[in-house]
N, C-alpha and C positions, 0 to 999 in steps of 0.2 A: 437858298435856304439849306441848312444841313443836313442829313439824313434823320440824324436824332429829331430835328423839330418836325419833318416832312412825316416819320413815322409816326408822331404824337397827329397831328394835325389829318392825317389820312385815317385814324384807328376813328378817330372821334367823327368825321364824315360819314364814314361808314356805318357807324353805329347809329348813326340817324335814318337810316336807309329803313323803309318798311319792305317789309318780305314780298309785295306787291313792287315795287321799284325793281328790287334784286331780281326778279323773276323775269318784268320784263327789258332791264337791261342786259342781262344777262341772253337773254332768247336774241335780242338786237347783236350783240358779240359774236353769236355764235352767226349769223349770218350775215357778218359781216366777213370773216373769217372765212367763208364761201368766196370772196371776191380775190383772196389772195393766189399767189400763183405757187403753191405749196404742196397741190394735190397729189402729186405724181410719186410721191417718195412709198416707202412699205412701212418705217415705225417709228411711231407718234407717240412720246411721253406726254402723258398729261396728269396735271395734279389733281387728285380729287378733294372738294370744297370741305373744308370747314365751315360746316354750318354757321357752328356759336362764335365764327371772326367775321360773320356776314359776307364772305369769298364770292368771287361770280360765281356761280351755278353750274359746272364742269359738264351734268347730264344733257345737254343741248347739245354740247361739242364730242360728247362721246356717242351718241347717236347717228352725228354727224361721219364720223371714223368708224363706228360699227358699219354704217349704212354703203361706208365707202369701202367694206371688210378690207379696213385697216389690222395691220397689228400694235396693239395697244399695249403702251408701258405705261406702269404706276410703279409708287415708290412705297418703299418702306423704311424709317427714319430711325438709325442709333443715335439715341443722345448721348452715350459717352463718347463717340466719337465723331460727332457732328459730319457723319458721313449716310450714304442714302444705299441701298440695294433697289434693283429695280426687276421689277418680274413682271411675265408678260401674262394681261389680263385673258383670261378665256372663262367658256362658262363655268368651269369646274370651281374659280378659284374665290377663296371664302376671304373675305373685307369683314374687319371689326375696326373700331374704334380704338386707338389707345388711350392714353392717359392725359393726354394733352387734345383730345378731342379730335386727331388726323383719324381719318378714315383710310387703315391698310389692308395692303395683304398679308393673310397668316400662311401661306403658302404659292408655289409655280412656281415657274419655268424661268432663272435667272438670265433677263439678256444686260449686257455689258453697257457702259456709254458711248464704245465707238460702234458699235451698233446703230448706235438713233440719228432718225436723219431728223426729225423736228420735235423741239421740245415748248410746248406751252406753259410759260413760266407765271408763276403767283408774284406780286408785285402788291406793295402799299401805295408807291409813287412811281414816277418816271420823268424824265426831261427830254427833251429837244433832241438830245446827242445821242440818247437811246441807253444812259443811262437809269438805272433801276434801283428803288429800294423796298428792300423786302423785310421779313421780321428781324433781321440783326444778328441771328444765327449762323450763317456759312453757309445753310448745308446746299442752295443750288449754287453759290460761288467754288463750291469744292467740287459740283458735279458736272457743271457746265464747264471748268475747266479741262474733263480728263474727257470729254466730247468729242468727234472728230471736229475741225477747224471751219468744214461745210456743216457744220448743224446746224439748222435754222434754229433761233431765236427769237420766240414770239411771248411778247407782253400782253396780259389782258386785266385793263380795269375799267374801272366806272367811272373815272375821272379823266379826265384831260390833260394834258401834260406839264410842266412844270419848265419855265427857260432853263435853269440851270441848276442842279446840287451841284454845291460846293465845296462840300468834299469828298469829291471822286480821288479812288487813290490808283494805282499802274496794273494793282490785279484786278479790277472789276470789270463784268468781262461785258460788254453791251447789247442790246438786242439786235437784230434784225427790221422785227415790226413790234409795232401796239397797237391792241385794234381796244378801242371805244364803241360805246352803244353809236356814236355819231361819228366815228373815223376814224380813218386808217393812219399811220403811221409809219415811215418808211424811214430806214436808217442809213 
């Protein structure tokens, strides 16, 4: 299937989901996530959920990474140039919502992408090959490219994977894992 149909086709899944499902697949993610062999690194980008897209539930995972006093990246997203800033969460650092409903940062501590040693990626779909499609945007195909080459790459949805999209094209860059409420994923 194509990205475009896999996009339409995963918005509409999702959007059937009750907030009781998202909650507890989401809590299932996050401990599954526990079994991967990931734990050892210092900085963890993670996306924080959009609620009103029905996203997994990031607060499982970031508890997880607090509890492991990780150091935690989040992003903050230019739409003119479909590019991301990334700063590191601590308590000081104040999260609003913008206009498109992302939950950012309005302030901190700029760390870079060859900094990150694992980034847990927002995904619509995925395939077999570890393949990934997201909203259509660019903006983790632009960030996940300027990455170190060892950054983990970890997919997380509610759905189960997909044989094959068909149209992958030479810069898309693959995951590592995807973990499901019911499985891991190894690329």
């Amino acid at each position: 299937m194509t990205k475009a149909k896999l996009r339409t086709h995963y918005k509409t899944l999702r959007k059937a989901l009750s907030e009781e499902q998202i909650e507890d697949y989401s809590l299932k993610i996050a401990n599954q996530l526990l079994l991967l062999p990931i734990w050892d690194h210092e900085f963890y980008h993670i996306f924080l959920s959009i609620i009103e897209h029905k996203e997994v539930n990031t607060d499982y995972i970031l508890n997880i990474l607090s509890g492991k006093d990780k150091n935690i990246i989040i992003s903050k997203s230019d739409f003119s140039t479909r590019e991301m800033s990334h700063i590191l969460l601590t308590d000081g650092t104040t999260i609003k919502k913008n206009k498109w409903h992302i939950p950012e940062p309005v302030n901190g501590i700029t760390i870079t992408p060859k900094q990150i040693d694992v980034v847990f990626v927002p995904l619509l779909a995925f395939d077999e090959q570890g393949h990934r499609v997201g909203y259509g945007k660019g903006f983790y195909d632009k960030f996940l490219a300027k990455c170190k080459p060892e950054t983990l790459k970890i997919g997380v949805s509610f759905f189960e994977s997909e044989k094959k999209i068909s149209d992958i094209f030479e810069g898309d860059i693959t995951l590592e894992y995807c973990v499901t409420p019911n499985n891991i994923y190894t690329f």
